[in-house]
C-alpha positions as CSV (number, residue, x, y, z in Angstrom):
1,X,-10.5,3.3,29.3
2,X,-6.4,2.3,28.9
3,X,-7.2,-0.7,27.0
4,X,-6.5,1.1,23.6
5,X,-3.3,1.7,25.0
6,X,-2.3,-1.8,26.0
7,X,-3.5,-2.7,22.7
8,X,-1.2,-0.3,21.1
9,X,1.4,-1.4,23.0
10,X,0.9,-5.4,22.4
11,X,0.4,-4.2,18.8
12,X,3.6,-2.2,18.4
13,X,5.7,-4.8,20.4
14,X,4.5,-7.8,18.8
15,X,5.6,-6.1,15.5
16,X,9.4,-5.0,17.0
17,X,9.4,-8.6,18.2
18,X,8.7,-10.3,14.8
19,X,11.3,-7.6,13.4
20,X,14.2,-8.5,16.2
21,X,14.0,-12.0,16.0
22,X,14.4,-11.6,11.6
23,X,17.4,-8.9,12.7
24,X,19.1,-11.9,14.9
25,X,18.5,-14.6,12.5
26,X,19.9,-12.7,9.5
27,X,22.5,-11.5,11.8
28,X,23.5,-14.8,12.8
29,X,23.3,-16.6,9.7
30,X,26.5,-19.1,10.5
31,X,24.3,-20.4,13.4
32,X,21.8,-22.7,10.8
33,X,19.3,-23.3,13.9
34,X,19.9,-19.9,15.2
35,X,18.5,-18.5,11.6
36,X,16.2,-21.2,10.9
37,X,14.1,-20.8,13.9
38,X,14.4,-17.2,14.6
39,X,12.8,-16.9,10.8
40,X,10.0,-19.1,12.4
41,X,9.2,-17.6,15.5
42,X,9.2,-14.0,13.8
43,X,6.2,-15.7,11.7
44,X,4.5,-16.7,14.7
45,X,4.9,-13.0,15.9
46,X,3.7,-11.7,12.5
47,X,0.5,-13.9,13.4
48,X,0.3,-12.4,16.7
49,X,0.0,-8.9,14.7
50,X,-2.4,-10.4,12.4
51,X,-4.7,-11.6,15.2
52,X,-4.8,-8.3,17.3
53,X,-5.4,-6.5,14.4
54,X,-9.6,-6.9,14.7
55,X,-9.2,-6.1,18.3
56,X,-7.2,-2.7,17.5
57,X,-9.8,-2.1,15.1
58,X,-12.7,-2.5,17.8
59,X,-11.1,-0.5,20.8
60,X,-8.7,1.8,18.8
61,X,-4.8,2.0,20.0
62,X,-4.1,5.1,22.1
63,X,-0.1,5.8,21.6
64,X,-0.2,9.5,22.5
65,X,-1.8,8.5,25.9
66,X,1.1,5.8,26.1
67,X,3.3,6.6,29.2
68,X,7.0,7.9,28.1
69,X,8.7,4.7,29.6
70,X,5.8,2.2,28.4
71,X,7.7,0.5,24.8
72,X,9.9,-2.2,23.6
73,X,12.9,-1.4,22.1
74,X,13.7,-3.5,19.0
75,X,17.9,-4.2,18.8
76,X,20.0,-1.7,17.7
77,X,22.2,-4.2,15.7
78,X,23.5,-7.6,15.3
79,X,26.9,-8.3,17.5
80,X,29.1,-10.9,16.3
81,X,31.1,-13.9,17.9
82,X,30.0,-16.4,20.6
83,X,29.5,-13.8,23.0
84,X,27.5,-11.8,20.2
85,X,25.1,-14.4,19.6
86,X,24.5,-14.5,23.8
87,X,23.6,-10.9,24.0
88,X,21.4,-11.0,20.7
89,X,19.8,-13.9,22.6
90,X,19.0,-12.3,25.5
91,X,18.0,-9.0,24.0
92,X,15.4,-11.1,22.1
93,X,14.2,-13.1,25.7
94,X,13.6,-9.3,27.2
95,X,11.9,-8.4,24.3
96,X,9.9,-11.5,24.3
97,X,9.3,-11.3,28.5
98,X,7.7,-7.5,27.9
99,X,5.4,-9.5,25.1
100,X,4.6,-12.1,27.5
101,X,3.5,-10.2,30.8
102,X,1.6,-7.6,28.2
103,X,-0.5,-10.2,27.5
104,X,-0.7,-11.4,30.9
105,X,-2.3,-7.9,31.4
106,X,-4.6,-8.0,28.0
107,X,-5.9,-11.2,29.2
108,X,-6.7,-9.9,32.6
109,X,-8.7,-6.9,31.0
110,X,-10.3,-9.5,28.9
111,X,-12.1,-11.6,31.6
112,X,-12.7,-8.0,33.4
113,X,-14.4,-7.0,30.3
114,X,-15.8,-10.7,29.4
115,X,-14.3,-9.9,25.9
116,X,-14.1,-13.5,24.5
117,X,-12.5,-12.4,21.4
118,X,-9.7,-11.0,23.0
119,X,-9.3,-13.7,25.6
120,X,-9.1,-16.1,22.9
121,X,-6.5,-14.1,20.8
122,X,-4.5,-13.7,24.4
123,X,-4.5,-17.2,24.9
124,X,-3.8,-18.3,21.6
125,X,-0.9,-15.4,21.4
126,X,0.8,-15.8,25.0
127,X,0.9,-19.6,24.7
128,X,3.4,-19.0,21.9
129,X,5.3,-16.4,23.0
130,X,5.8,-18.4,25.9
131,X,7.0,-21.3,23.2
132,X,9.8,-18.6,22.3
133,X,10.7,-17.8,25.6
134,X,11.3,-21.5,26.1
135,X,13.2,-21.5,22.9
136,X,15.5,-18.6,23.8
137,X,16.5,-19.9,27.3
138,X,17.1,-23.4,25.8
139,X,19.5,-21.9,23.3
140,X,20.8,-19.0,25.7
141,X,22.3,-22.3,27.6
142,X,23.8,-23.5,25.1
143,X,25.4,-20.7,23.7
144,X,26.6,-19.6,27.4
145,X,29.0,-22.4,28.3
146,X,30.6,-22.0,24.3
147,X,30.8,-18.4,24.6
148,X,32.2,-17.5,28.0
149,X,34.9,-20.3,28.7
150,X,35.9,-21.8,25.5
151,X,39.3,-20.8,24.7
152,X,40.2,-20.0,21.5
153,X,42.6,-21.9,19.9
């Protein structure tokens, strides 16, 4: 069975994204939302740890069985400016979409295996990352227009 793998991976992602989104706020500390909110949404990340934590515990997480391409990369470190911020943002929305359709695929295995437990921590989980996807395109709008045709004066 792959599940422990998925697992592992949901496990080890949720972690690098609760990490990247602290990295971005502290990174961008002159943006008070940017800050503010990234601090918040790595909580609700840390939760999503938290909450898979039983479920590791139950099926085990398989990393040596993990195919060579099959991670998340966390950020390799904070850019600056307007156009800084942008990439930082997007960076965190790939992050976040790998998150997202990882528990799309948890949450498939879960009806297959009529797991409730793990349905319910899927459900629970994927409605907020989607919450932070919808963050990160709202603000990825506003940052664009700011960032890549405001002239500096």
């Amino acid at each position: 069975m792959h599940l422990a793998t998925y697992i592992g991976l949901q496990h080890a992602a949720s972690k690098t994204l609760a990490d990247s989104f602290r990295q971005v706020a502290e990174g961008h500390v002159g943006e008070p939302d940017v800050h503010s909110l990234c601090h918040t949404l790595a909580r609700a990340s840390d939760g999503h740890v938290d909450r898979l934590s039983p479920v590791a515990e139950r099926y085990g997480e398989q990393r040596e069985d993990e195919p060579e391409r099959l991670h998340a990369e966390g950020l390799s470190g904070i850019r600056s400016g307007g156009v800084g911020l942008l990439r930082d943002l997007q960076d965190l929305y790939l992050l976040a979409s790998f998150v997202d359709i990882t528990w799309t695929v948890l949450g498939q295995a879960a009806q297959g295996t009529r797991d409730g437990e793990l349905l319910d921590v899927v459900e629970t989980c994927k409605t907020d990352t989607q919450r932070q996807l919808k963050w990160l395109n709202t603000r990825i709008k506003q940052a664009a227009p700011q960032a890549l045709i405001a002239t500096a004066t």
